[in-house]
C-alpha atoms as a printed R data frame, in Angstrom:
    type eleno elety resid chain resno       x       y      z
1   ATOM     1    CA   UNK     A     1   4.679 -25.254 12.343
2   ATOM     2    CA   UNK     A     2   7.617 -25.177  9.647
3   ATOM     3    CA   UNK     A     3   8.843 -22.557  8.152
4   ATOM     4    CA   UNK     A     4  10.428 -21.762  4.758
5   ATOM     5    CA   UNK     A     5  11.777 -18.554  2.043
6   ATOM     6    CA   UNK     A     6   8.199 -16.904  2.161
7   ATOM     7    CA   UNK     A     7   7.032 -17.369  6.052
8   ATOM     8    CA   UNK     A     8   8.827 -16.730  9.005
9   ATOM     9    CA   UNK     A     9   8.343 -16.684 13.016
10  ATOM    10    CA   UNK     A    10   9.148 -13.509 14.859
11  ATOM    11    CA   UNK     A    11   7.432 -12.627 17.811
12  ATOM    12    CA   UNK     A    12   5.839 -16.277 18.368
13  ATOM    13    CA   UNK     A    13   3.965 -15.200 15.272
14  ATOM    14    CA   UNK     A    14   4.040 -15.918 11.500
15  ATOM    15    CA   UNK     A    15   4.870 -13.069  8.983
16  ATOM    16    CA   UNK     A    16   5.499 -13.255  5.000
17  ATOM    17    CA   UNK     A    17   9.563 -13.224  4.883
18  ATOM    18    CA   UNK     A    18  11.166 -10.073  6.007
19  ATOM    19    CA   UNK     A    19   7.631  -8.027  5.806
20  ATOM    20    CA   UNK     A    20   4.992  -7.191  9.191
21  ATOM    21    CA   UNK     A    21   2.399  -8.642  7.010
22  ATOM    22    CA   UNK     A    22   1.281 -11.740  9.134
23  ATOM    23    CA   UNK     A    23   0.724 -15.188  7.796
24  ATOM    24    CA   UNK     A    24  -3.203 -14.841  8.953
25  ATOM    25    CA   UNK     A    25  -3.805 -11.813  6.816
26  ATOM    26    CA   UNK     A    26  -2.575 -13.600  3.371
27  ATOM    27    CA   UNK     A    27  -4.866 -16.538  4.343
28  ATOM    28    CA   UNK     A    28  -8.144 -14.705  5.228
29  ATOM    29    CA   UNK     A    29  -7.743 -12.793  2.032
30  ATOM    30    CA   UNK     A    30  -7.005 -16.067  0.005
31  ATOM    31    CA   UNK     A    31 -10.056 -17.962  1.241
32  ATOM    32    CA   UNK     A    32 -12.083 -15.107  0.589
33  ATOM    33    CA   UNK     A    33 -11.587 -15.603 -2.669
34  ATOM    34    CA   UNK     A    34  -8.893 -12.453 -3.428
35  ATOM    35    CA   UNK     A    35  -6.324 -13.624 -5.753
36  ATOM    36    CA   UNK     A    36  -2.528 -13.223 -5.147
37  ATOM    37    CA   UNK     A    37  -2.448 -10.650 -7.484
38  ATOM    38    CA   UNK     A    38  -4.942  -8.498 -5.127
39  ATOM    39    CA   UNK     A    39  -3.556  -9.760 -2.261
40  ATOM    40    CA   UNK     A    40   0.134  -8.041 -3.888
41  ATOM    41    CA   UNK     A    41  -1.869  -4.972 -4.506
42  ATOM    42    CA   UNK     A    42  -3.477  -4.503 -1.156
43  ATOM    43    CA   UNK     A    43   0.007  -5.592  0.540
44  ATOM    44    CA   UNK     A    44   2.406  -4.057 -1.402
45  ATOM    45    CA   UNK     A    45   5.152  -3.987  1.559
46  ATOM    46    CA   UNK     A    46   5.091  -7.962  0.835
47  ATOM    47    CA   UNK     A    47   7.926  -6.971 -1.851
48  ATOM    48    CA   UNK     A    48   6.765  -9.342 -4.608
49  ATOM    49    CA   UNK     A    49   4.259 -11.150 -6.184
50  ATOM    50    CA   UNK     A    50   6.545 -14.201 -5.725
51  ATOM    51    CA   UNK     A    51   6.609 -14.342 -1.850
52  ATOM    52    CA   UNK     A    52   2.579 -13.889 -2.168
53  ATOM    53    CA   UNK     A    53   2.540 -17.436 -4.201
54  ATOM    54    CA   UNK     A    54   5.145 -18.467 -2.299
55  ATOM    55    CA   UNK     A    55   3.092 -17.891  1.441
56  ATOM    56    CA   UNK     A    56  -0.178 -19.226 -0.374
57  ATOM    57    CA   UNK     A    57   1.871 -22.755 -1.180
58  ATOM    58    CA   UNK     A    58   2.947 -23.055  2.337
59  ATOM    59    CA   UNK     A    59  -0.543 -22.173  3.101
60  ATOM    60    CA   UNK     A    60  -2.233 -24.875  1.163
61  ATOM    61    CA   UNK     A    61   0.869 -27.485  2.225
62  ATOM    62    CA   UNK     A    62   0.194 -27.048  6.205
63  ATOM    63    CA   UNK     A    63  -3.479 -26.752  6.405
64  ATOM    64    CA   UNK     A    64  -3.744 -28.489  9.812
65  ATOM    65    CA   UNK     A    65  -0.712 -25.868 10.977
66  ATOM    66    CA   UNK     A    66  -2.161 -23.240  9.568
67  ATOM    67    CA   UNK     A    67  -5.695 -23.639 11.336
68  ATOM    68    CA   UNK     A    68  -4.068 -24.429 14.484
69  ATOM    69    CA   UNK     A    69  -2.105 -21.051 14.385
70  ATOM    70    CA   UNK     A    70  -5.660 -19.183 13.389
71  ATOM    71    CA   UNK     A    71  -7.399 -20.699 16.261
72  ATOM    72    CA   UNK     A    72  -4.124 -19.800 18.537
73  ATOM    73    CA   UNK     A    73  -4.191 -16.676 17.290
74  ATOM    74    CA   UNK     A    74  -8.303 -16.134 18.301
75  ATOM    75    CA   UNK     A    75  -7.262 -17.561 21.390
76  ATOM    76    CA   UNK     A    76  -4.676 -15.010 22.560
77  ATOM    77    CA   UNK     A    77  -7.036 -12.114 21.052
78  ATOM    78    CA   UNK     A    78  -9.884 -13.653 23.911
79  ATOM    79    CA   UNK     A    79  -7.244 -13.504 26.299
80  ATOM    80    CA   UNK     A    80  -5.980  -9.800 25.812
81  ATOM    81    CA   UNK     A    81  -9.831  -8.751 25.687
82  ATOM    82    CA   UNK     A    82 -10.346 -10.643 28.846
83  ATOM    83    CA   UNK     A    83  -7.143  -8.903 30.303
84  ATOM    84    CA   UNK     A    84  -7.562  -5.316 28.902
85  ATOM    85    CA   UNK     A    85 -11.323  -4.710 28.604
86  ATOM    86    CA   UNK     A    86 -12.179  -2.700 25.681
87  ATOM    87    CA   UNK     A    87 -15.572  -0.840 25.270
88  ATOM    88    CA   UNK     A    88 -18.051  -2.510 23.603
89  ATOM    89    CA   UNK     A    89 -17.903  -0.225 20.263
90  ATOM    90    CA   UNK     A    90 -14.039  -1.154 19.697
91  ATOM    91    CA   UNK     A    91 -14.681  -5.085 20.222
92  ATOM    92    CA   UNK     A    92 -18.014  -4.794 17.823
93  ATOM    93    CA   UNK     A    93 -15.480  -3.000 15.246
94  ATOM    94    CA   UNK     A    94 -13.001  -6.080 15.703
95  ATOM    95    CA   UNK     A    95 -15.504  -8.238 15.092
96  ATOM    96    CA   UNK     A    96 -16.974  -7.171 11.998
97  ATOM    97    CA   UNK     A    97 -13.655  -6.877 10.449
98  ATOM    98    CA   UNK     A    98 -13.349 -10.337 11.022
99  ATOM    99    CA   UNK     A    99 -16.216 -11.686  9.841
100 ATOM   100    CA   UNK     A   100 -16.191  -9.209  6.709
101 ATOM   101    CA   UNK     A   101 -12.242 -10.416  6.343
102 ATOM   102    CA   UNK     A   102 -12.736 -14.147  6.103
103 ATOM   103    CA   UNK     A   103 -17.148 -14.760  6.115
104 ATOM   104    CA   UNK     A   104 -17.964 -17.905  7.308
105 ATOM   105    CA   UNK     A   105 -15.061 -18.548  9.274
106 ATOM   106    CA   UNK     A   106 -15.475 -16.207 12.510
């Protein structure tokens, strides 16, 4: 997947420029419906309301990228829980973060 101002790659994962915040947080929050002014106020480490546009357009310009990346991204989280069992309670928790984070999409 590209890259530009607003996202980056560190890690083998993508991260609004110069902030921890990772790409997949900004787009669960955007498609549930939280505008980028939210989004700024829940994630105020992003630094400006700027990069938040900014990560939503490359967002909304690499859809097929960006799902791929999700569904990479739930992959690796299988394989960690399948190497490094957690209890039950913890991966319940996980789970309905996820679904609460982005409904209709877990």
């Amino acid at each position: 997947m590209p890259t530009n101002e607003y996202v980056e790659v560190r890690n083998g994962g993508y991260y609004v420029a110069g902030t921890r915040i990772g790409l997949d947080v900004v787009v669960y929050d955007f498609r549930r419906g939280r505008s980028p002014e939210a989004i700024f106020e829940a994630y105020p480490s992003i630094g400006s309301l700027a990069k938040v546009y900014g990560a939503i357009t490359f967002i909304l310009e690499h859809p097929a990228e960006v799902e791929a990346y999700l569904k990479d991204q739930d992959r690796i989280f299988e394989q960690i829980k399948a190497q490094y069992p957690m209890p039950q309670e913890m991966i319940d928790r996980f789970e309905r973060a996820k679904k609460e984070a982005a409904p209709g999409l877990a």
